[in-house]
C-alpha positions as semicolon CSV with decimal commas, in nm:
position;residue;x (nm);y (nm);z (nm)
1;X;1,755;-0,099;-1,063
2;X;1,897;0,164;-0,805
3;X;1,844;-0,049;-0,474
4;X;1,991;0,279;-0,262
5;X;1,772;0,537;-0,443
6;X;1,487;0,287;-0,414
7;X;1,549;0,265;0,017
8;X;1,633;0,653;0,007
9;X;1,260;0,715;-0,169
10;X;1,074;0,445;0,092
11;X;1,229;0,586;0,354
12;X;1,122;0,969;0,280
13;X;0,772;0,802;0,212
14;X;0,756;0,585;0,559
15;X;0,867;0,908;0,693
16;X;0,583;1,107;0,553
17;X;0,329;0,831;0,657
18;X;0,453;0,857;1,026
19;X;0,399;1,261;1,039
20;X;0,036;1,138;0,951
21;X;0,014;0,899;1,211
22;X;0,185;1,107;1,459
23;X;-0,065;1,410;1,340
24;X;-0,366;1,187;1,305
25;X;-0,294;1,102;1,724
26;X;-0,228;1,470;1,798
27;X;-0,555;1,549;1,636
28;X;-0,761;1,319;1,832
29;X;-0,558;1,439;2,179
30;X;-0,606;1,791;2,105
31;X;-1,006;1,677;2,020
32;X;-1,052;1,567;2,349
33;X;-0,897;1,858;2,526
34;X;-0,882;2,148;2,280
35;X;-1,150;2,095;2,042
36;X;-1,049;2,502;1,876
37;X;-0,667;2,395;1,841
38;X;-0,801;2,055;1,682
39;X;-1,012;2,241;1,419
40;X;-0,717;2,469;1,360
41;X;-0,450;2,235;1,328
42;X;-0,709;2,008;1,111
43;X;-0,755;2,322;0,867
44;X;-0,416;2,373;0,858
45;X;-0,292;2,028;0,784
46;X;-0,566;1,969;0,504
47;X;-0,340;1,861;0,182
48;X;-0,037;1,917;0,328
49;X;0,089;1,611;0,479
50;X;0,215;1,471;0,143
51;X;0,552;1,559;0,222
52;X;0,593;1,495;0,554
53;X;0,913;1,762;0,624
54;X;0,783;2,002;0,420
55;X;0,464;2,020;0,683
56;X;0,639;1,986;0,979
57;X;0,891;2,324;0,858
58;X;0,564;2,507;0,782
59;X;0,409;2,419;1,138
60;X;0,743;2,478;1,281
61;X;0,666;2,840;1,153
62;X;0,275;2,851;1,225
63;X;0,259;2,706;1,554
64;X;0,649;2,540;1,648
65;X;0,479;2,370;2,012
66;X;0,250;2,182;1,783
67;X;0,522;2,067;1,547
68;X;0,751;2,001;1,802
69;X;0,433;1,765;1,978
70;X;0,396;1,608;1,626
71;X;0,791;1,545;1,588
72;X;0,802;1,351;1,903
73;X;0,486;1,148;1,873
74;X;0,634;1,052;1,509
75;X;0,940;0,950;1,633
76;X;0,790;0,728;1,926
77;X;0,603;0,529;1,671
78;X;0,919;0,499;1,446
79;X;1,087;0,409;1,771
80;X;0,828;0,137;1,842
81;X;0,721;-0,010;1,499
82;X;1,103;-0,003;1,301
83;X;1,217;-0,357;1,507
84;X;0,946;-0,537;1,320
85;X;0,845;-0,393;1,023
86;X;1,091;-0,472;0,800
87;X;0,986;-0,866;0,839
88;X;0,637;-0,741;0,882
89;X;0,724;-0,575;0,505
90;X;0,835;-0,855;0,345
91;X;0,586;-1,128;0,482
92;X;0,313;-0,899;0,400
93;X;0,456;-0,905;0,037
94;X;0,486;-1,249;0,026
95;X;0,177;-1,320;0,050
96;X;-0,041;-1,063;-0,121
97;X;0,201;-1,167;-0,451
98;X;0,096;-1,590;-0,359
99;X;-0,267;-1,436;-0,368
100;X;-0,236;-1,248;-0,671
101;X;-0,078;-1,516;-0,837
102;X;-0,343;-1,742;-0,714
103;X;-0,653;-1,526;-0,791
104;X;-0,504;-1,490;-1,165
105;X;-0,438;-1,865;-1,190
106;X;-0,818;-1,910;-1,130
107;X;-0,931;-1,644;-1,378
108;X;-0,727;-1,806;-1,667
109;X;-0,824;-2,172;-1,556
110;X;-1,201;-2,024;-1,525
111;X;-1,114;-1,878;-1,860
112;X;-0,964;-2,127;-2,056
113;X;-1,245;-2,413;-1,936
114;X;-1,545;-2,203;-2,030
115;X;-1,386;-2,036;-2,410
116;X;-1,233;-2,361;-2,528
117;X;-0,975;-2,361;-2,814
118;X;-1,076;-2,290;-3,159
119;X;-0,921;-2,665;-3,245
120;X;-1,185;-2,809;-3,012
121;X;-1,451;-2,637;-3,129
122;X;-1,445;-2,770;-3,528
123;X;-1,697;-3,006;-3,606
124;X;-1,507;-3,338;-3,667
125;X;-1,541;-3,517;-4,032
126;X;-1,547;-3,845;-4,024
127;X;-1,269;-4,020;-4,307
128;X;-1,413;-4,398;-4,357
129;X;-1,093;-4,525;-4,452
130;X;-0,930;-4,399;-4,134
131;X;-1,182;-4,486;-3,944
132;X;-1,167;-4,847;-4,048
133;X;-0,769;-4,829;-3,982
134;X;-0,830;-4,787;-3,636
135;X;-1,066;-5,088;-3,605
């Protein structure tokens, strides 16, 4: 397991999520006070988000006030959500694995009292001379 690849690649990702944020909050700005620009930049934006610096180097080239508006709005919401995610991360983790684990600890206790072993299930012969053994 490459720890460092694996914080490069969540980084990049977190990164990409942000631009959507940050674009998702310029969107509904620019629908409130420039409902053409909004449509534009929507169009625009449609499947391209993916990779967040990839977009933003294309809108730097399209329309560079716009990307420069989405840079800073993504890095104010880096600026005020990076103090607590990473314990926000790992709590959330926590416990959606201690609900998995409990939801599957049902199903197979659900599963195990309603399909009883086959051992259970064989009709018992009696043997006399045990029986009278036990007596």
């Amino acid at each position: 397991m490459n720890l460092k690849q694996i914080a490069k690649d969540t980084a990049k990702t977190l990164q990409s999520y942000l631009t959507y944020q940050a674009l998702r909050t310029v969107l509904a700005q620019l629908g409130e006070t420039n409902p053409p620009l909004a449509h534009w930049l929507q169009n625009f934006s449609a499947g391209k988000v993916q990779d967040g610096e990839k977009y933003i180097a294309e809108l730097l080239q399209a329309k560079p006030d716009l990307a420069l508006r989405i840079m800073t709005v993504r890095e104010h919401i880096a600026e005020e959500v990076a103090d607590f995610l990473p314990e926000m991360i790992r709590t959330g983790i926590q416990q959606a694995n201690m609900e998995q684990r409990r939801q599957h600890l049902e199903r197979i206790t659900q599963l195990s009292l309603s399909n009883p072993s086959p051992e259970s299930e064989q009709p018992r012969f009696s043997d006399p001379d045990r029986d009278n053994l036990a007596s």
